[in-house]
LODREN-941841 format. One line per 2 residues: their letters; for each residue x, y, z of N, C-alpha, C. Coordinates in steps of 0.1 Angstrom, whole numbers. Each point is the difference from the previous one (the first is absolute). Example, Ala and Ser with C-alpha at 12.3 -4.5 7.8 and 13.67 -1.06 7.14 Angstrom:
# residues 2
as	132:-57:78:-9:12:0:9:12:0  -4:11:-7:9:11:0:-8:11:8
END
This chain:
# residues 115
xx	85:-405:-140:-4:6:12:-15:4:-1  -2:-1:12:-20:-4:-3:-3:16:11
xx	-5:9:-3:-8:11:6:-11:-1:4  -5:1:14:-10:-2:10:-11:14:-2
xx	-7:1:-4:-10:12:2:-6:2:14  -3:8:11:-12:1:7:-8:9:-6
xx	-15:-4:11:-12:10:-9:1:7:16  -5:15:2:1:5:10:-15:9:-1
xx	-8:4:14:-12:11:-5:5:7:-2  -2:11:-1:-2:18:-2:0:5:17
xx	-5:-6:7:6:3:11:9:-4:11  3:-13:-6:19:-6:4:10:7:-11
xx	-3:4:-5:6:11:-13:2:12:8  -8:6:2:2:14:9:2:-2:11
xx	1:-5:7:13:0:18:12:-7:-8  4:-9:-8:8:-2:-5:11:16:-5
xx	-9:6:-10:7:11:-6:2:12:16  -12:2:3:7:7:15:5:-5:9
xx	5:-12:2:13:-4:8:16:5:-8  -3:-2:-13:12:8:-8:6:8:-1
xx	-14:11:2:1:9:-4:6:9:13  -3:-6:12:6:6:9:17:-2:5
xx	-1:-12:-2:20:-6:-1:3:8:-13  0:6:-9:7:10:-12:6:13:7
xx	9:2:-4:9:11:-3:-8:14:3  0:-4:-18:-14:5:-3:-8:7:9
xx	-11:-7:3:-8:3:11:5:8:16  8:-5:2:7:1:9:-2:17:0
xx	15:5:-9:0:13:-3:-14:8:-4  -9:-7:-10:-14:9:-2:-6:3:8
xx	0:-13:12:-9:4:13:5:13:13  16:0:-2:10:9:7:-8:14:-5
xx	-2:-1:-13:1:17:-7:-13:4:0  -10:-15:0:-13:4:3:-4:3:12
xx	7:-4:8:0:5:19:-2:12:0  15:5:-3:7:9:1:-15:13:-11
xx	0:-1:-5:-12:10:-9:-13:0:8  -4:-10:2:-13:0:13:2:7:10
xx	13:-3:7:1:5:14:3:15:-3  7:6:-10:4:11:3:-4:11:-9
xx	-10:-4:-13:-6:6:-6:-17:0:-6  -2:11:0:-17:-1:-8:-2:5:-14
xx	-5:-11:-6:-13:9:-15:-4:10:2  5:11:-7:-7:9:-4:4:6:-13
xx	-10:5:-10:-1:11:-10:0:14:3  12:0:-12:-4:18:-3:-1:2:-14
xx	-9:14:0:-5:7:-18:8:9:-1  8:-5:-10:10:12:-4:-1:3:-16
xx	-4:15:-1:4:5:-12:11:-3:-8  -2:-3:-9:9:-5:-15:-3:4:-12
xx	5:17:-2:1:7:-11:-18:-2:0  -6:9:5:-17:2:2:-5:-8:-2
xx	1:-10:8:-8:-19:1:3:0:10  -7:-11:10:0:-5:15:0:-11:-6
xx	14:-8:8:-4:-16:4:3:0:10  -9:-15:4:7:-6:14:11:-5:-3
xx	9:-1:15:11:-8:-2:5:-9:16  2:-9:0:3:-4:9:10:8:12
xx	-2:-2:9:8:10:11:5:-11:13  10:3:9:0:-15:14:0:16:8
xx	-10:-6:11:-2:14:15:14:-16:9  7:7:5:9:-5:10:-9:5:13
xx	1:-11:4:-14:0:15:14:7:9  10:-4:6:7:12:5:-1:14:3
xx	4:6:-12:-6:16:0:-5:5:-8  -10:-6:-8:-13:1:-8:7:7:-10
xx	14:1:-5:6:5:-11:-12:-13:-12  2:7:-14:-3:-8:-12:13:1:-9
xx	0:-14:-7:11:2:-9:-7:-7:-15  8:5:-9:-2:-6:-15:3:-17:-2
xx	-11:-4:-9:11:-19:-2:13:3:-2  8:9:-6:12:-1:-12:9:7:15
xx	-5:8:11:6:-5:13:-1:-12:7  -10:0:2:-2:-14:8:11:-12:-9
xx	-2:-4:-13:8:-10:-3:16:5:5  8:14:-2:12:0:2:2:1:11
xx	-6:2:15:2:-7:15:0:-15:-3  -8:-3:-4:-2:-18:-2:12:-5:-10
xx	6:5:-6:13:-4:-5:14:4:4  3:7:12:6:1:7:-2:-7:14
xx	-12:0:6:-1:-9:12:-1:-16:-5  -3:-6:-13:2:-11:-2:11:-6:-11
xx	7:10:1:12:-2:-11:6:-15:3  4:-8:-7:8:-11:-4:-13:-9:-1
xx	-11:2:9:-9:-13:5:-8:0:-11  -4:7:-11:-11:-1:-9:7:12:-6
xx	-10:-1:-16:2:12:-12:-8:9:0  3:8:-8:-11:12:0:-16:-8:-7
xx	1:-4:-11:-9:-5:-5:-11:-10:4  9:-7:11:-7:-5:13:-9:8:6
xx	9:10:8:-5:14:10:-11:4:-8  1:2:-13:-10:12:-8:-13:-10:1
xx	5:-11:-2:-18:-7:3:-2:-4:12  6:-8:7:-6:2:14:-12:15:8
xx	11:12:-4:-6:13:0:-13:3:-3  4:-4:-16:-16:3:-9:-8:-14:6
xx	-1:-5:3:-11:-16:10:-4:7:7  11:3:11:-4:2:12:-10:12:0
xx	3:10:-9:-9:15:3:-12:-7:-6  -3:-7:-9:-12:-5:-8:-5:-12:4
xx	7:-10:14:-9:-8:3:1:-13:-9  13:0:-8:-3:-15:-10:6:-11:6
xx	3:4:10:11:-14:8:-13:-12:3  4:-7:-2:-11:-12:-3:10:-14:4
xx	-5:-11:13:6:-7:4:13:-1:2  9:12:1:14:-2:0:3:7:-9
xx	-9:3:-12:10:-1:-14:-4:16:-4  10:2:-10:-2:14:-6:-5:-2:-12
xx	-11:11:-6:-7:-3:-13:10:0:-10  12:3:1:6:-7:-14:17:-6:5
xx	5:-6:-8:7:-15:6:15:9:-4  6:3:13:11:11:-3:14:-8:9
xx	10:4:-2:11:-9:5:5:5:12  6:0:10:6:9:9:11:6:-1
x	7:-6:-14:14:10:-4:-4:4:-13
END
């Protein structure tokens, strides 16, 4: 059996991978939870004392009623409103992207599964 190679650019490469990337599952759901975080929440930091030290720590302002909540809230709403459809370990990075901006063409900075 004889195997055919094609040679492709780097830019029939990339509408290739984002035609993909949008028919996935995958994607599908990232872009749902990435909506859903845009439309109904904002970045912001708070300095909280920790045994006489300040760090920052990530915080989500819900554009709604300008309540703020903790990530380690924010993920357990997000594992309850997306329960069966994705895992936590999914949720936990999407989260951490999204507050830091690493979503990059579709993708999340590290290669995580949806169960």
């Amino acid at each position: 059996m004889m195997t055919k190679k094609i040679r492709i650019t780097e830019s029939q490469y990339n509408n290739l991978r984002k035609a993909l990337i949008i028919e996935g599952d995958y994607h599908v759901i990232l872009n749902n939870i990435l909506e859903d975080l845009d439309k109904n929440y904002e970045r912001v930091t708070a300095v909280v004392n920790d045994y006489n030290d300040y760090r920052e720590e990530p915080r989500f302002k819900v554009k709604v009623d300008d309540s703020v909540t903790s990530a380690k809230q924010m993920l357990e709403y997000m594992k309850i409103k997306y329960h069966g459809v994705c895992g936590e370990d999914f949720l936990k990075q999407v989260i951490d992207d999204w507050y830091h901006n690493n979503i990059n063409d579709g993708s999340l900075s590290k290669n995580i599964t949806l169960k």
